[in-house]
VEXMARFI-41637 format. One record per atom (N, C-alpha, C): residue number from 1; chain; atom name; y, x, z. Coordinates in pm, whole numbers. Last residue first. Layout:
<nodes>
+-----+--------+-------+--------+--------+--------+
! num ! cadena ! atomo !     yy !     xx !     zz !
+-----+--------+-------+--------+--------+--------+
! NUM !      A !    CA !      Y !      X !      Z !
...
+-----+--------+-------+--------+--------+--------+
</nodes>
This chain:
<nodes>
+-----+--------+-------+--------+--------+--------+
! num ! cadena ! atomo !     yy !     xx !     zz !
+-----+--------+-------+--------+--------+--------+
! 122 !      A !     N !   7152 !  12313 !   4067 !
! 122 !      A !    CA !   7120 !  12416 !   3941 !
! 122 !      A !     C !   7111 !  12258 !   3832 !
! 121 !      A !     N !   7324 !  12203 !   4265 !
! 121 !      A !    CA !   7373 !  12301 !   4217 !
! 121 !      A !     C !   7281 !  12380 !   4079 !
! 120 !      A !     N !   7096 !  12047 !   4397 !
! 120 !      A !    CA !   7227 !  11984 !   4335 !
! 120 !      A !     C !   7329 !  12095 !   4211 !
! 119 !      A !     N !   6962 !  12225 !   4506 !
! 119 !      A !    CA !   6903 !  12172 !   4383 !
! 119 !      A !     C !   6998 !  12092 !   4321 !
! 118 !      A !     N !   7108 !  12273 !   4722 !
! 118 !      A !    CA !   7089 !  12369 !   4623 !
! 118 !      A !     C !   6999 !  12327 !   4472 !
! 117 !      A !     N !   7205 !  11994 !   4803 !
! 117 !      A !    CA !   7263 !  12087 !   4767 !
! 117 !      A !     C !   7271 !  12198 !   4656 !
! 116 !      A !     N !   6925 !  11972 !   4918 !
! 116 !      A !    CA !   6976 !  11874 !   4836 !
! 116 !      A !     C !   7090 !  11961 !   4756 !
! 115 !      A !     N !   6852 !  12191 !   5090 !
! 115 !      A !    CA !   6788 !  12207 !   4938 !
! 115 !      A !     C !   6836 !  12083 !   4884 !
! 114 !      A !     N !   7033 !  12174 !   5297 !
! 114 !      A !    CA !   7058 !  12260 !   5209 !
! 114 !      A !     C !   6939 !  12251 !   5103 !
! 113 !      A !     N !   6926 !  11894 !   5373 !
! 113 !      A !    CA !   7049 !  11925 !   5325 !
! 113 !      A !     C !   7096 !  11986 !   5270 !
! 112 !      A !     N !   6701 !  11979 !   5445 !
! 112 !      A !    CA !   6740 !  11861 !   5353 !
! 112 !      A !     C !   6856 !  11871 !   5300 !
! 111 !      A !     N !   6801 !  12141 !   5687 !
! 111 !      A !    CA !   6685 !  12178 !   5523 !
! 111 !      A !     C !   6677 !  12066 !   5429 !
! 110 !      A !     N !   6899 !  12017 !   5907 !
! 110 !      A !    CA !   6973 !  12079 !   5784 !
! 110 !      A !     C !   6885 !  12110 !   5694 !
! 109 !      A !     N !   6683 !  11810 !   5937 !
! 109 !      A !    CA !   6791 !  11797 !   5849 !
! 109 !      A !     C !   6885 !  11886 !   5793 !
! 108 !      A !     N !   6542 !  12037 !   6062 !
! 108 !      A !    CA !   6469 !  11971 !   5918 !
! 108 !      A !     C !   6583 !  11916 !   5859 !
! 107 !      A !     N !   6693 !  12087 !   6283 !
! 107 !      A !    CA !   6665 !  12195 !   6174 !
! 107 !      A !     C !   6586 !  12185 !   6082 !
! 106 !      A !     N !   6695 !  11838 !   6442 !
! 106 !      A !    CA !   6757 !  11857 !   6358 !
! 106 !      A !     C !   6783 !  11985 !   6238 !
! 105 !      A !     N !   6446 !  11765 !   6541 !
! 105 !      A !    CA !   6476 !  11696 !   6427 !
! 105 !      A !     C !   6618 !  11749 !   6366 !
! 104 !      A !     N !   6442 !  11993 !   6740 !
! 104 !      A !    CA !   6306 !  11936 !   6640 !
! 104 !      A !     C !   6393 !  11887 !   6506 !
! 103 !      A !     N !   6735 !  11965 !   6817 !
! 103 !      A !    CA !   6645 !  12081 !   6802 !
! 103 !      A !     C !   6553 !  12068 !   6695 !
! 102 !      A !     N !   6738 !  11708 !   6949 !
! 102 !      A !    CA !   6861 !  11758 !   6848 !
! 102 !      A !     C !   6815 !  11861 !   6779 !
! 101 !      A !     N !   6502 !  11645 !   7052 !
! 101 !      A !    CA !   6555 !  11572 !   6971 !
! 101 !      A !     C !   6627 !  11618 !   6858 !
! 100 !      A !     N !   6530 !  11842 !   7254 !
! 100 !      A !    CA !   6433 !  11854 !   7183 !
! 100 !      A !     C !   6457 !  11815 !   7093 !
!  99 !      A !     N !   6809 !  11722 !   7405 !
!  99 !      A !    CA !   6796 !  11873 !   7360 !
!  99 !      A !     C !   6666 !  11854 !   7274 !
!  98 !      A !     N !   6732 !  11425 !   7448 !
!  98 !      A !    CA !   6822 !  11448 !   7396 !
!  98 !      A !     C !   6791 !  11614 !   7327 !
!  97 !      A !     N !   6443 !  11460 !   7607 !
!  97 !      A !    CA !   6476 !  11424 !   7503 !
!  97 !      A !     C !   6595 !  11476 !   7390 !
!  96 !      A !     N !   6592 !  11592 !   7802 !
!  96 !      A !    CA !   6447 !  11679 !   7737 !
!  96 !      A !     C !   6472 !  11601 !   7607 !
!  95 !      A !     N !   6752 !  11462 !   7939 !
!  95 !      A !    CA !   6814 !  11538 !   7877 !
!  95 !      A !     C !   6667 !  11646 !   7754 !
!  94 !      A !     N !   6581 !  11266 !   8001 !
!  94 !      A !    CA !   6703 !  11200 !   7909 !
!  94 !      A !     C !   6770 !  11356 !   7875 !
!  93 !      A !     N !   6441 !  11403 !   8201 !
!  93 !      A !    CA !   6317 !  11342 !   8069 !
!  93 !      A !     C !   6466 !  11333 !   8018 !
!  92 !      A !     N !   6630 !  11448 !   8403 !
!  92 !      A !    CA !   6529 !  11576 !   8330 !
!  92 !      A !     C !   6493 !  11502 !   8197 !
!  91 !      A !     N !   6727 !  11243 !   8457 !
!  91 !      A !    CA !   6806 !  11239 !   8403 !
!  91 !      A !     C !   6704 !  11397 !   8313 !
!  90 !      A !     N !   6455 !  11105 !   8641 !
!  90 !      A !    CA !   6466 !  11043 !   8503 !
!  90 !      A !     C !   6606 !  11122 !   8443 !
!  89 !      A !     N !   6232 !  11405 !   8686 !
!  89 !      A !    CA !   6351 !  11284 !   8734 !
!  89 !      A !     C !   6391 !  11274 !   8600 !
!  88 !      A !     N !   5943 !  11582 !   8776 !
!  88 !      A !    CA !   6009 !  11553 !   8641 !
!  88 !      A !     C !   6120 !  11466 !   8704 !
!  87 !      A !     N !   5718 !  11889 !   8862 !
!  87 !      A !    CA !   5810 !  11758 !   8848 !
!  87 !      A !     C !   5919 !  11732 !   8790 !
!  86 !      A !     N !   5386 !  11904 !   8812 !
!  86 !      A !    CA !   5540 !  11948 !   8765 !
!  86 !      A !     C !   5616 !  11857 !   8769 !
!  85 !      A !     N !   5141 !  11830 !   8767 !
!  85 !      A !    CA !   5213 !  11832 !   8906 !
!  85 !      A !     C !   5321 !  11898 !   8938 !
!  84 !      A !     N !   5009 !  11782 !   8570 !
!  84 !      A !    CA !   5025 !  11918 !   8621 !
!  84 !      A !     C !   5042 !  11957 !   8750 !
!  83 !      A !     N !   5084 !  11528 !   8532 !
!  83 !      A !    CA !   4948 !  11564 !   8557 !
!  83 !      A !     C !   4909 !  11670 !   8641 !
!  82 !      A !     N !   5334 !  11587 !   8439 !
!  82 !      A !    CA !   5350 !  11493 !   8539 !
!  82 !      A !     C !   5196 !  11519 !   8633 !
!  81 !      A !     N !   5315 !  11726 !   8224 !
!  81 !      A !    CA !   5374 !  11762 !   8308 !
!  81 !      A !     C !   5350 !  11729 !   8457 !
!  80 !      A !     N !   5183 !  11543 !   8024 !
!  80 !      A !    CA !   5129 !  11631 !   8072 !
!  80 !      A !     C !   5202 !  11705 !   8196 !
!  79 !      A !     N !   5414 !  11398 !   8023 !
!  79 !      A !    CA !   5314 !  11357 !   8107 !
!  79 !      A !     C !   5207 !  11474 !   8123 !
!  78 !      A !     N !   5603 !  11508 !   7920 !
!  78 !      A !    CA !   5661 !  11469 !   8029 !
!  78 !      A !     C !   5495 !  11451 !   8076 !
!  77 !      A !     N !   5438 !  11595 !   7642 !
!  77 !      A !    CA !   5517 !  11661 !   7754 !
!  77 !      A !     C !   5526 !  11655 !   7901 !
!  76 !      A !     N !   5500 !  11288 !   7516 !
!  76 !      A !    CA !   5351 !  11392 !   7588 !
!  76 !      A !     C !   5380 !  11503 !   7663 !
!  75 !      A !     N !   5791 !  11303 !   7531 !
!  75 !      A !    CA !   5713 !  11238 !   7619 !
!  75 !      A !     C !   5542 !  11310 !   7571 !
!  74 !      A !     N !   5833 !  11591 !   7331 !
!  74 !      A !    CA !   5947 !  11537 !   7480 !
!  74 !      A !     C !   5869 !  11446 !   7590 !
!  73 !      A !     N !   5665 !  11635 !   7203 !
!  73 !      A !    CA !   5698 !  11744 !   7323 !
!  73 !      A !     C !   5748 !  11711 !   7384 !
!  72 !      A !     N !   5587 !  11409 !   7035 !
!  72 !      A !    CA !   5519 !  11508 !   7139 !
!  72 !      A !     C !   5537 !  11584 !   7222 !
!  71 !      A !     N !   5863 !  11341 !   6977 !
!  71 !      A !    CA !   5797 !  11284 !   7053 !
!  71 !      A !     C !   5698 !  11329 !   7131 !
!  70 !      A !     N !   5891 !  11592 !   6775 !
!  70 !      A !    CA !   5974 !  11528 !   6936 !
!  70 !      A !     C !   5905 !  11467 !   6946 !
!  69 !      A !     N !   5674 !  11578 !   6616 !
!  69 !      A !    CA !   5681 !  11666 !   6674 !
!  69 !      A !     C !   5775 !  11628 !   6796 !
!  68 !      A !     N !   5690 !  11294 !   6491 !
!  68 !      A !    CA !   5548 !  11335 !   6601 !
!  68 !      A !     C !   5605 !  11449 !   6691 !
!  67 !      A !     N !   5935 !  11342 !   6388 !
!  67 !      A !    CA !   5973 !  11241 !   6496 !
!  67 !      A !     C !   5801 !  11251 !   6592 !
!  66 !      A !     N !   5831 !  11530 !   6183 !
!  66 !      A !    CA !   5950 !  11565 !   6273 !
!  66 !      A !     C !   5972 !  11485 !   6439 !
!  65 !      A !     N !   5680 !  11406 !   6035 !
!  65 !      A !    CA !   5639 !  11510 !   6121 !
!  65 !      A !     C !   5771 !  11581 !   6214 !
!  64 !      A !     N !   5678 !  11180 !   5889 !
!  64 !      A !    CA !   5687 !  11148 !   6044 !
!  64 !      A !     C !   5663 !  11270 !   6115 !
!  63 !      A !     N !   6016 !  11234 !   5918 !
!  63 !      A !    CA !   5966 !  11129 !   5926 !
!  63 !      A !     C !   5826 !  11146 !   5808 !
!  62 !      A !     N !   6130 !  11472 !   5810 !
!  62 !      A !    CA !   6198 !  11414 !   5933 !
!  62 !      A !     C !   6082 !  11317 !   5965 !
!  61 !      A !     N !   5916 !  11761 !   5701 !
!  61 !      A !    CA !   5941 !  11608 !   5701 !
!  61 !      A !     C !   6015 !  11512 !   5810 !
!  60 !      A !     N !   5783 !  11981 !   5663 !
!  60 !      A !    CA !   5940 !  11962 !   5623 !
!  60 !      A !     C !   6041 !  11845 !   5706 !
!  59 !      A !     N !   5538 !  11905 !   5694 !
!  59 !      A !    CA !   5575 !  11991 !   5786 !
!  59 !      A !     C !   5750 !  11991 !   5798 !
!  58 !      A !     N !   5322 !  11710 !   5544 !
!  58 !      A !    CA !   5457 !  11749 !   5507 !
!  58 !      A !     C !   5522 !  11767 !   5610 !
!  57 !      A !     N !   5065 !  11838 !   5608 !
!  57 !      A !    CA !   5048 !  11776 !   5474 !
!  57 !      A !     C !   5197 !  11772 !   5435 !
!  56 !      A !     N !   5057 !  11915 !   5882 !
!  56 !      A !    CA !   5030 !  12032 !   5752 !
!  56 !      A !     C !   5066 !  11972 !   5606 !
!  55 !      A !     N !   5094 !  11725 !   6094 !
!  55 !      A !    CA !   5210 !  11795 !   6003 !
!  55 !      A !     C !   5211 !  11861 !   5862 !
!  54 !      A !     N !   4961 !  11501 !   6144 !
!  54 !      A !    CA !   4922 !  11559 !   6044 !
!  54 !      A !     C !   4990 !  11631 !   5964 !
!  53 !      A !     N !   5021 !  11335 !   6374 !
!  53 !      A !    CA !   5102 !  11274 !   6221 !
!  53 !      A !     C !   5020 !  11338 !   6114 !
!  52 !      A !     N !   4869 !  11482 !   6547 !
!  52 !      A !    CA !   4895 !  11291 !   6551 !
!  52 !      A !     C !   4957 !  11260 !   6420 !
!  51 !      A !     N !   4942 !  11754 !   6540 !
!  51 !      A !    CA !   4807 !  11695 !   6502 !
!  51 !      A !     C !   4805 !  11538 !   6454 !
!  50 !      A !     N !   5259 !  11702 !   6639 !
!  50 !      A !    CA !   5218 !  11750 !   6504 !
!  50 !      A !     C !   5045 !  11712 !   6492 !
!  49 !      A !     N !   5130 !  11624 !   6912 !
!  49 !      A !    CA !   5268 !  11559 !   6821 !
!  49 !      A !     C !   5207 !  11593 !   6670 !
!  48 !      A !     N !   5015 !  11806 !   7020 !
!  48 !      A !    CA !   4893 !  11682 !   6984 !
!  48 !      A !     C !   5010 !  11633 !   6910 !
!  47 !      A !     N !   5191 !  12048 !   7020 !
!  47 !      A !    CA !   5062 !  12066 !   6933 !
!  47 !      A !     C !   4997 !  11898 !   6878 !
!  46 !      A !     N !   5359 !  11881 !   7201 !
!  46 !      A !    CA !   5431 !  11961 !   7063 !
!  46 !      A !     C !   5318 !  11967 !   6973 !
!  45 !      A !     N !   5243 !  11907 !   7362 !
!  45 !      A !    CA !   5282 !  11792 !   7405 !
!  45 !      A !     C !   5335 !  11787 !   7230 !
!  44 !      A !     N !   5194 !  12153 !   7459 !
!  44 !      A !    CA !   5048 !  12136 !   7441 !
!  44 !      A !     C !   5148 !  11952 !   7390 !
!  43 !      A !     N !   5479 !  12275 !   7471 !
!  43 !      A !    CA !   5415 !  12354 !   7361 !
!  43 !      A !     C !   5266 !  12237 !   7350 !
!  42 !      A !     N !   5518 !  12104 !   7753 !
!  42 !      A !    CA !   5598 !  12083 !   7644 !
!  42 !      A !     C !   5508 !  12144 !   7486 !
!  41 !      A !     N !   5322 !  12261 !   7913 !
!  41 !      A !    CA !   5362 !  12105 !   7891 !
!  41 !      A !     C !   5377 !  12075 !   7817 !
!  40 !      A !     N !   5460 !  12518 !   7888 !
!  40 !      A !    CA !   5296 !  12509 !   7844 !
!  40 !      A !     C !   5316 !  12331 !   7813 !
!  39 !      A !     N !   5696 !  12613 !   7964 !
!  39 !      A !    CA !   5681 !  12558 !   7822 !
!  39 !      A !     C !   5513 !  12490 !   7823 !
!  38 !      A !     N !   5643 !  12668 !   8269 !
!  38 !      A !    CA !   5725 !  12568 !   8238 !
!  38 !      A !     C !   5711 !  12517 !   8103 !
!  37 !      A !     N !   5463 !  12887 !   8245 !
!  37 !      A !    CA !   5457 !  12761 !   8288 !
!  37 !      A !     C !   5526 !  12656 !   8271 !
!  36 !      A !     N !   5649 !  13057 !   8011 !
!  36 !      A !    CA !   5497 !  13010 !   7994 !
!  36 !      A !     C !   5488 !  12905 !   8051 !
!  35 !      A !     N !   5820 !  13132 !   8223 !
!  35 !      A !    CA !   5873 !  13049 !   8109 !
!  35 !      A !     C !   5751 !  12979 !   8065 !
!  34 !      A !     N !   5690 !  13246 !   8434 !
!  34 !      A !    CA !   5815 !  13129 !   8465 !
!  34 !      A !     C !   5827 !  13051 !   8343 !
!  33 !      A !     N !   5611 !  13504 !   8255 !
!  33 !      A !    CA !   5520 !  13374 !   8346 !
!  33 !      A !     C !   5550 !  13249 !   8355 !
!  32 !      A !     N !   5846 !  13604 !   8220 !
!  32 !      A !    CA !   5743 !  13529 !   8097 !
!  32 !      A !     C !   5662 !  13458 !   8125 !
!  31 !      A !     N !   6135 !  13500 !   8402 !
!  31 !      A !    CA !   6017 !  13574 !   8347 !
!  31 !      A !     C !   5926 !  13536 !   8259 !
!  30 !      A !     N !   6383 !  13446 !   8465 !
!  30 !      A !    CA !   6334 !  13417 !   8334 !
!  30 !      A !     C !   6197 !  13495 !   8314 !
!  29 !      A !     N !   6462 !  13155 !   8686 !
!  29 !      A !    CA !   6434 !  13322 !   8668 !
!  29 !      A !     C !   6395 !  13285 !   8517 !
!  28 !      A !     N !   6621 !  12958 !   8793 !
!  28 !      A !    CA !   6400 !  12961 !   8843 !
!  28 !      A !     C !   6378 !  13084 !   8783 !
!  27 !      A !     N !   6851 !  12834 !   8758 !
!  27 !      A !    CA !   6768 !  12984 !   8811 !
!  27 !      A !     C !   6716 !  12967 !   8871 !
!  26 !      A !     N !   6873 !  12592 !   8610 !
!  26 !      A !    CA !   6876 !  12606 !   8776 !
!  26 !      A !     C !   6829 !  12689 !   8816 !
!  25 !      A !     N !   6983 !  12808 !   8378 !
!  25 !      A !    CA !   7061 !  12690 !   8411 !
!  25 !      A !     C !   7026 !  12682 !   8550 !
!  24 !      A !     N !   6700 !  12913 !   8286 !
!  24 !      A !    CA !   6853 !  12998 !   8347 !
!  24 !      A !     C !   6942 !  12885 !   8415 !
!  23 !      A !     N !   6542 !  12718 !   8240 !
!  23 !      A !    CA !   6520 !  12785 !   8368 !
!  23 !      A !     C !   6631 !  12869 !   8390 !
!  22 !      A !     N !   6722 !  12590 !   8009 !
!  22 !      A !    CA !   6655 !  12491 !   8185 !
!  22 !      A !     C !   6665 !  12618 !   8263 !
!  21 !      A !     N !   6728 !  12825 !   7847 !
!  21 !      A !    CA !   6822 !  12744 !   7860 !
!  21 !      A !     C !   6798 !  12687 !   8008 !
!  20 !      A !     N !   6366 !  12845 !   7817 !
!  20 !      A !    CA !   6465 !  12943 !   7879 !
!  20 !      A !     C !   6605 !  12899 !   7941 !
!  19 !      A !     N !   6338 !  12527 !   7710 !
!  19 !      A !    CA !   6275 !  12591 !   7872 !
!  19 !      A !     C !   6389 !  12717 !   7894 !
!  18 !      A !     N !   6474 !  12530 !   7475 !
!  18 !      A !    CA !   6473 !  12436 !   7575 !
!  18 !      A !     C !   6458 !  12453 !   7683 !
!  17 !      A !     N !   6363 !  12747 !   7355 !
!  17 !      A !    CA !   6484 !  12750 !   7368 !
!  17 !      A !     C !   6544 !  12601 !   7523 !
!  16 !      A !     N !   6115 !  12654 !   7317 !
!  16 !      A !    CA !   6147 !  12737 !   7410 !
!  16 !      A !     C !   6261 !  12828 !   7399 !
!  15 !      A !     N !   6123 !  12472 !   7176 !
!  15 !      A !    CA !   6110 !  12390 !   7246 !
!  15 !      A !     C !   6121 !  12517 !   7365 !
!  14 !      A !     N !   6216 !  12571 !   6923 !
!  14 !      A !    CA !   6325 !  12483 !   6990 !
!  14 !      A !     C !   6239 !  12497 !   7128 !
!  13 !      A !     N !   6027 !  12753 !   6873 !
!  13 !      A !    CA !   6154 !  12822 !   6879 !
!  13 !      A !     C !   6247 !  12709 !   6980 !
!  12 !      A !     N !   5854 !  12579 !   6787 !
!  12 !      A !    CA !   5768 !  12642 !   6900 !
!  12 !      A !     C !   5931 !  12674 !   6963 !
!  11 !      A !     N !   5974 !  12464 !   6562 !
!  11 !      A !    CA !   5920 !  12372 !   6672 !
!  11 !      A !     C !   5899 !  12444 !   6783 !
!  10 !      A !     N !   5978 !  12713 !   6372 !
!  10 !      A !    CA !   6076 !  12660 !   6422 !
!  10 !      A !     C !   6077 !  12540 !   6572 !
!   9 !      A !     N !   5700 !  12716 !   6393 !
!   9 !      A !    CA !   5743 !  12797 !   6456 !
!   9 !      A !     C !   5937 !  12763 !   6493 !
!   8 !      A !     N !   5581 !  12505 !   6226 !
!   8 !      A !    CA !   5563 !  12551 !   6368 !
!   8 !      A !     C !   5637 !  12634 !   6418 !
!   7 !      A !     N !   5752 !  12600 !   5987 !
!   7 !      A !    CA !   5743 !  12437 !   6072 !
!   7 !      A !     C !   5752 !  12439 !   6209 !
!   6 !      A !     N !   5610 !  12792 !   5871 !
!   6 !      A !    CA !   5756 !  12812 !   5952 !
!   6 !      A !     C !   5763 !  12668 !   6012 !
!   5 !      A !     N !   5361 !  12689 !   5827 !
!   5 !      A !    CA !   5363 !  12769 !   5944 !
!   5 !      A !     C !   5538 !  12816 !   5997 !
!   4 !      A !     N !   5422 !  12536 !   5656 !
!   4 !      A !    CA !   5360 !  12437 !   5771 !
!   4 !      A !     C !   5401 !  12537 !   5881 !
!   3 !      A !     N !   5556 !  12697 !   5466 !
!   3 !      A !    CA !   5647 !  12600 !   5508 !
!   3 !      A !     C !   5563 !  12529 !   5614 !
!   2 !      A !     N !   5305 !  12830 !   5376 !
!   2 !      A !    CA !   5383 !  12855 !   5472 !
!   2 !      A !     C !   5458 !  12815 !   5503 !
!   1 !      A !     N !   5139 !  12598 !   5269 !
!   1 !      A !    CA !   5094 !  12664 !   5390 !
!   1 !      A !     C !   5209 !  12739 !   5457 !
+-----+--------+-------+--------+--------+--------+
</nodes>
């Protein structure tokens, strides 16, 4: 249970690291409102990701709760977005990807890494 709930939260951490980063970048401001709207997409795109694989069972997991979780946020995301009536261009989605991508999936690999390591070591 609590490796599901740091899971989430590392997930929640990238994906609004993603939005703050964006909205300073083409200063749209940083307010909490500003950010909210802009993450909501992404955070509801993130939730059906993780539900779709069934993170709780292995939250750790590059594969498949890692690759539900990007995928959910980057393209469910985009479309919830799109619904919203938030707009999106194709270099926005290639860099959503790319940044979520590196984010989601990659603070599970380092945890692979450091418990290969540390279990290497006893």
């Amino acid at each position: 249970m609590r490796s599901a709930v740091i899971g989430v939260v590392l997930d929640v951490c990238a994906v609004l690291a993603f939005v703050a980063i964006g909205r300073h970048t083409h200063h749209d401001g940083d307010t909490l409102a500003g950010v909210a709207y802009t993450a909501g997409p992404f955070l509801a795109g993130l939730a059906i990701g993780l539900l779709a694989v069934r993170a709780w069972r292995r939250p750790l997991a590059l594969v498949p709760t890692g690759l539900g979780a990007w995928l959910g946020a980057a393209a469910v995301g985009m479309v919830i977005r799109v619904l919203a009536g938030q707009g999106t261009a194709a270099a926005f989605i290639v860099v959503a990807l790319a940044f979520l991508g590196l984010f989601i999936l990659g603070w599970r690999i380092v945890v692979r890494i450091v418990g290969t390591r540390l279990n290497a070591a006893h």
